[in-house]
C-alpha positions in Angstrom: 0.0 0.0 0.0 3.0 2.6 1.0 4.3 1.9 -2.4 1.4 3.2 -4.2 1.5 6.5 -2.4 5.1 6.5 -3.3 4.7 6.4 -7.1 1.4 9.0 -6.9 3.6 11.1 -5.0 6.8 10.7 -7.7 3.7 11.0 -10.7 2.7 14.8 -8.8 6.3 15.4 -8.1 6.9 15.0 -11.9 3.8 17.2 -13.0 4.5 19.8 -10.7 8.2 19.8 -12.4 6.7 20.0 -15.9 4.1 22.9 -14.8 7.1 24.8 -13.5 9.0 24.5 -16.5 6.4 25.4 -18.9 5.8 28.7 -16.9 9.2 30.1 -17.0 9.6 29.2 -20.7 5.9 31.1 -21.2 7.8 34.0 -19.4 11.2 33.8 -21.4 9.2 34.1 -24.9 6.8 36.4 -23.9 10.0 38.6 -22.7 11.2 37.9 -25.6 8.7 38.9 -27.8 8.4 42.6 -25.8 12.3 43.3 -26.4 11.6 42.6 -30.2 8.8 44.6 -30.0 10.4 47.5 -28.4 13.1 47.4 -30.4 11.0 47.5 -34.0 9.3 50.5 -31.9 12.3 52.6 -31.6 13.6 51.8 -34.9 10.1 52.8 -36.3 10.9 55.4 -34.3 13.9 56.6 -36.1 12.9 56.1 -39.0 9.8 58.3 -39.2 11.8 61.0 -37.3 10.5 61.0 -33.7 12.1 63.3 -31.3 15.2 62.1 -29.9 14.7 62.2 -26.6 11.2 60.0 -27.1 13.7 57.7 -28.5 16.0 58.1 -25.8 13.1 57.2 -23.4 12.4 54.3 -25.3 16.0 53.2 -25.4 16.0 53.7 -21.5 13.6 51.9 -20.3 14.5 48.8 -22.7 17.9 48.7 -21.4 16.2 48.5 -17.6 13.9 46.0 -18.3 16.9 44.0 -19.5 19.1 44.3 -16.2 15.8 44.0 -14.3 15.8 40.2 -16.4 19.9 39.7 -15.9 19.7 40.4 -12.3 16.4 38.3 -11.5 18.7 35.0 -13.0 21.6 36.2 -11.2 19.7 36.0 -7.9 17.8 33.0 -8.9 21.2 31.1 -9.4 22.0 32.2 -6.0 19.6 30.1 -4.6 
């Protein structure tokens, strides 16, 4: 009888790994997908002649959102 918890336990224990994984590759893409799509924006940007420093902004708050990412992975191989 203990067995049979043991593999229902092992069969949750594997699903739980499998849900876990499929968020944080949801989150990488859809991260992803915003950095392409804010860097097509500033390069539209340029090249219909915005004011620099719109396209400064845009550049800014790009370049935070990407050491926002680097430093989440640096704390999460901490742990």
């Amino acid at each position: 009888m203990e067995w049979m918890l043991q593999v229902i336990d092992e069969i949750d224990d594997a699903v739980g790994a499998l849900r876990l994984y499929y968020l944080g590759v949801a989150a990488e893409i859809g991260l992803m997908l915003a950095a392409g799509l804010g860097i097509g924006a500033i390069c539209a940007a340029i090249v219909a002649g915005a004011e620099v420093p719109l396209i400064l902004a845009a550049a800014m708050v790009l370049s935070l959102t990407a050491t926002l990412k680097i430093h989440r992975s640096r704390l999460q191989s901490y742990r």
